[in-house]
C-alpha positions in Angstrom: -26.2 15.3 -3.4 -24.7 13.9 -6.5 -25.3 17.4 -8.5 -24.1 19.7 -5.3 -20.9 17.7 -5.3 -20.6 18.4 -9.4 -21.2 21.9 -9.3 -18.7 22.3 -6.2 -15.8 20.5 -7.5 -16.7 21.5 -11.1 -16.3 25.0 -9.4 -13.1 24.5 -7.6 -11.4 23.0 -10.7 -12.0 26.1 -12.6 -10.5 28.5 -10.1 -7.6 26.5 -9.4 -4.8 28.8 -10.3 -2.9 28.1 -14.1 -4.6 25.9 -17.0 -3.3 23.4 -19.3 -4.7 25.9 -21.5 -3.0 29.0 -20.3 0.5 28.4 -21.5 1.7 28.3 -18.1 2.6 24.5 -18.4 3.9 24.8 -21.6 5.3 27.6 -22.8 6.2 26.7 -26.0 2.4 27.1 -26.5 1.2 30.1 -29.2 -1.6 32.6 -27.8 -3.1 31.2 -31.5 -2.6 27.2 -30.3 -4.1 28.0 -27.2 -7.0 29.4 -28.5 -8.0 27.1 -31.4 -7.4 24.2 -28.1 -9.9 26.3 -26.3 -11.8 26.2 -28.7 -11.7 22.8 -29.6 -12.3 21.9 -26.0 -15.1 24.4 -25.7 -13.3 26.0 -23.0 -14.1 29.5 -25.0 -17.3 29.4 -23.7 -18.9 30.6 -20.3 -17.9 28.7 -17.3 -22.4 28.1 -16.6 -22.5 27.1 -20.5 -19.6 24.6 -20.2 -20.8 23.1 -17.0 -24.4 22.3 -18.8 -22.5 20.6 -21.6 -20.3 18.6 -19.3 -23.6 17.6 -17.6 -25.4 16.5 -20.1 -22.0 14.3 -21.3 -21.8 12.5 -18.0 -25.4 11.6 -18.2 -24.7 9.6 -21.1 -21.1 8.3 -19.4 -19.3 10.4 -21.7 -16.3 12.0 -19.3 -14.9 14.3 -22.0 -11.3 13.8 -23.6 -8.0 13.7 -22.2 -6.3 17.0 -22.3 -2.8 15.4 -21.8 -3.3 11.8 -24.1 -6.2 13.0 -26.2 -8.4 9.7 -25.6 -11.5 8.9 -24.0 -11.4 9.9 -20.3 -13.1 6.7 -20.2 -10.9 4.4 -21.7 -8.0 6.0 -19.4 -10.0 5.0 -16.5 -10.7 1.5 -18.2 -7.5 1.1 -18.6 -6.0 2.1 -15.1 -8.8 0.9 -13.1 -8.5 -3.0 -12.5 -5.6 -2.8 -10.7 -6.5 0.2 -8.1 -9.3 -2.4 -7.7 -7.5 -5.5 -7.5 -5.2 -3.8 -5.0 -7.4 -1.8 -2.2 -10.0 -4.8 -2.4 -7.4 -7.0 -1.1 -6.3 -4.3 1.5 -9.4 -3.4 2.4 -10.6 -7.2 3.2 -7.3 -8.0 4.9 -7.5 -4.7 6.9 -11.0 -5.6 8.3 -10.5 -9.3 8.6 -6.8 -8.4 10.7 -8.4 -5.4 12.5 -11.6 -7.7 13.5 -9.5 -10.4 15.2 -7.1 -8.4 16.8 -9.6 -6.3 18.2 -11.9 -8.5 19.6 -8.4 -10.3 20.8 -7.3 -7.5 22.5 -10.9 -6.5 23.9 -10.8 -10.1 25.5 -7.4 -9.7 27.2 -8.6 -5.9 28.7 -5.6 -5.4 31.1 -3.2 -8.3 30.2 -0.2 -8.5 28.2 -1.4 -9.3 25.0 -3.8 -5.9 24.7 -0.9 -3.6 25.6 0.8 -5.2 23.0 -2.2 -5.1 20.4 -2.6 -1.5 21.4 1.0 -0.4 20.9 0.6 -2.0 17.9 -2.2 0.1 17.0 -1.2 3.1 18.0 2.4 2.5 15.9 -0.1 1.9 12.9 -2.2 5.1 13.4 0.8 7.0 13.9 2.8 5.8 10.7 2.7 8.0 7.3 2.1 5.8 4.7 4.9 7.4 2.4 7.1 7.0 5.4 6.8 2.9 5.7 6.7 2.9 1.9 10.1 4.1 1.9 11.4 2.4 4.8 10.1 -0.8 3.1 11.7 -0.3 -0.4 15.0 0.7 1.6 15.0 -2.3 3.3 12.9 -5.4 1.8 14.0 -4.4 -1.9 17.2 -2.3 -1.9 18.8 -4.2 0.7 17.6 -7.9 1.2 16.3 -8.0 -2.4 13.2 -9.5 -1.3 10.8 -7.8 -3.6 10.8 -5.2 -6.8 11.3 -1.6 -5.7 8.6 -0.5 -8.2 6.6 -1.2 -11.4 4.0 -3.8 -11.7 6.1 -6.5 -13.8 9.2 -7.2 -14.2 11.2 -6.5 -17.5 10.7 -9.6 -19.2 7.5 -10.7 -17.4 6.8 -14.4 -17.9 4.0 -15.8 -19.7 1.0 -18.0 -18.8 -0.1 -18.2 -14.8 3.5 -16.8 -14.1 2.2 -13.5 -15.4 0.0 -13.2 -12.4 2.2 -14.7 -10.1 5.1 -11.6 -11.2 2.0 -9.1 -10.9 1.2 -10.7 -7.3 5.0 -10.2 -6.3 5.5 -7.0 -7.3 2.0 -5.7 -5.5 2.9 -7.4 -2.0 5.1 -4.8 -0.6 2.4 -1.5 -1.6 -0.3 -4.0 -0.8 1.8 -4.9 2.9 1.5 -1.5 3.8 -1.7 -0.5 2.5 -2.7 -3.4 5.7 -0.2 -1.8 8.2 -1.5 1.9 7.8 -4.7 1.1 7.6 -5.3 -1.6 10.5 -4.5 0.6 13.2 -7.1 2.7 13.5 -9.8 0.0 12.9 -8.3 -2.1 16.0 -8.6 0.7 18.3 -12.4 0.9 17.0 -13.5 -2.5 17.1 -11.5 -2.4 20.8 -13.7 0.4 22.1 -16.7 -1.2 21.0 -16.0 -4.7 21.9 -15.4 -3.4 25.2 -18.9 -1.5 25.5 -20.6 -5.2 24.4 -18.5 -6.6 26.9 -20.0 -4.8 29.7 -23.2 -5.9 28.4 -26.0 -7.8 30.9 -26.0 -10.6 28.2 -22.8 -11.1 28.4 -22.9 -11.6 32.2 -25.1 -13.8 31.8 -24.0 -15.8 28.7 -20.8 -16.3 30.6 -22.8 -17.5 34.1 -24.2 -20.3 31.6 -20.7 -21.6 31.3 -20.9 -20.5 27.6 -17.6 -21.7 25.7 -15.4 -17.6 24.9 -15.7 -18.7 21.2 -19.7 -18.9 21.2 -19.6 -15.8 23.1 -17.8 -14.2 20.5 -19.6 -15.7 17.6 -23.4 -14.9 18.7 -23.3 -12.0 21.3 -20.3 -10.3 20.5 -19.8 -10.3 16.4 -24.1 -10.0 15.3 -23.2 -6.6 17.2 -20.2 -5.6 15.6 -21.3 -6.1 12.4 -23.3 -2.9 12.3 -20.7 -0.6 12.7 -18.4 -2.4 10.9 -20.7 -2.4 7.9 -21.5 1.3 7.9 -17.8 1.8 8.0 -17.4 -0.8 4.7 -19.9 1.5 2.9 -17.7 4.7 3.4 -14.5 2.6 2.5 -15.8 2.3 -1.3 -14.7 5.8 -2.6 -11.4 4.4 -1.1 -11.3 1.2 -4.1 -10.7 4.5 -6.6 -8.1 7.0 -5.2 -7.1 5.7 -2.2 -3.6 4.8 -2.7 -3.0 8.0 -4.8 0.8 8.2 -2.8 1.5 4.6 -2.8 1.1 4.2 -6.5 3.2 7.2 -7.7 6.4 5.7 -4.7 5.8 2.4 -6.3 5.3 3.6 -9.9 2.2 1.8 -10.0 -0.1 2.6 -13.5 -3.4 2.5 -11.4 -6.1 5.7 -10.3 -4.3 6.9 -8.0 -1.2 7.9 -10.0 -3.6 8.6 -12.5 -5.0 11.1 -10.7 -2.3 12.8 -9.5 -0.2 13.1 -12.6 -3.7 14.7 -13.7 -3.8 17.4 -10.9 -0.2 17.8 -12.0 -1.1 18.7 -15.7 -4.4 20.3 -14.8 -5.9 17.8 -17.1 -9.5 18.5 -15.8 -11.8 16.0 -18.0 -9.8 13.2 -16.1 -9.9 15.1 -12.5 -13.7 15.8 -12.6 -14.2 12.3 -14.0 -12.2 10.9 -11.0 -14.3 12.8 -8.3 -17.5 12.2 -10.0 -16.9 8.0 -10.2 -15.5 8.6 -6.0 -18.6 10.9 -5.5 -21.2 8.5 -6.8 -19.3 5.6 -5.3 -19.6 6.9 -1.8 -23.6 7.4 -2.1 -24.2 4.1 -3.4 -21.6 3.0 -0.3 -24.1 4.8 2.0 -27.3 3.5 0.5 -25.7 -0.1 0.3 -24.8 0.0 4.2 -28.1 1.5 5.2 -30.0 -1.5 2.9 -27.9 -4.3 4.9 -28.1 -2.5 8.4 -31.9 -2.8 7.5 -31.8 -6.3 7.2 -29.2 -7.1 10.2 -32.1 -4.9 12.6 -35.0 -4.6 11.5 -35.5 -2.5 14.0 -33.9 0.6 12.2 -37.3 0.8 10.6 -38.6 2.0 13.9 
């Protein structure tokens, strides 16, 4: 899977229209400076020769240079990495962790008040554009109340010591705010459905005819069958951890991999784009193989 993907979007790259090579970006840019960069590059030779080279580099976790900065693909990533991380970890877990409760809250409450709510709520979630909210929030929160930074990651005389983080922290609520309010919507209406479904179960019927207490209910018969699900939709949210807050990092004029990225579709820098979808591609077969490994242990029997 991992070399069909390479030979796809190593194929897709090249036939994207204008180079950083062709002059089109620059055209300042000699036909005799273009062609000693080719050359330098090794963009001079045939497209099946340059994908073997490139090949044989990432086996050895060499991305290739930087057409735009000249350095190490790696150390770019390196270097815009931890905080992409930092910021769609702590989404993602508040996202799953929100969507979980409210879910099974609003699965509880089937017909009452407090699920049309949670599912207006939802629905408003699913429905909003990220770049939308974004603005609407920097309008708002930072413009208008002052409550937060309207972009950047520090501020212009950050502070030193443990108030370093705690500037970094404030100035990555508002993108990190609405990372959680995009992104819960959907998984609420999921865990909804399917809480619903368990709901109806014989088990259940008969748990409840016990006189079980709702919150042992909900911990042994209702969450041990979540968690399936739930986990096979962790395993696909890993590619997310890389680019999946390409728009809110270049509103917020945040240096992480998403921005990254797309200032390097911009610039056709293609060392840094193929090493981008590579690091996403491997991430989200690992993220299968992960999920199927702990689905294995939640049922066993899976084996069957």
């Amino acid at each position: 899977m991992l070399f069909l993907i390479s030979v796809l979007s190593f194929g897709a790259i090249h036939m994207a229209p204008n180079s950083f090579m062709g002059g089109e970006l620059n055209p300042n840019m000699t036909p005799e400076a273009i062609a000693q960069l080719r050359s330098i590059y090794g963009l001079d030779k045939p497209l099946f020769q340059q994908y073997c080279d490139w090949v044989v580099n990432l086996l050895t976790l060499n991305f290739g240079i930087s057409f735009v900065s000249g350095a190490q693909v790696s150390d770019v990533v390196a270097d815009r990495l931890p905080v992409t991380l930092w910021m769609n970890v702590i989404a993602m877990a508040v996202t799953f962790a929100l969507s979980l409760w409210m879910g099974i809250k609003a699965a509880l409450a089937h017909g009452h008040k407090a699920d049309t709510i949670t599912s207006q709520f939802a629905l408003l979630s699913f429905a909003m554009p990220s770049y939308y909210l974004a603005l609407v929030a920097m309008m708002v929160l930072s413009v208008t109340l002052g409550w937060f930074p309207i972009a950047g990651m520090h501020s212009l005389e950050p502070p030193e010591g443990f108030g370093y983080y705690i500037d970094m922290a404030w100035h990555l609520t508002l993108p990190i705010a609405v990372m959680v309010f995009v992104g819960v919507g959907s998984l609420v209406l999921y865990i909804r459905s399917l809480t619903l479904e368990i709901l109806k179960s014989d088990y259940i019927y008969f748990a409840r005819s016990r006189g079980i207490s709702e919150i042992k209910v909900i911990r042994y018969y209702i969450l041990p069958n979540l968690l399936p699900p739930i986990v096979t939709m962790l395993g696909l949210s890993l590619p997310g951890l890389i680019g999946g807050s390409v728009i809110l990092e270049s509103i917020f004029g945040i240096e992480g991999m998403g921005q990254l990225f797309y200032l390097s579709a911009m610039s056709r820098d293609y060392p840094v784009i193929m090493g981008i979808l590579m690091m996403s591609a491997f991430l989200t077969l690992i993220g299968n193989q992960i999920a199927d490994a702990v689905l294995l242990k939640l049922n066993p029997f899976v084996k069957r």
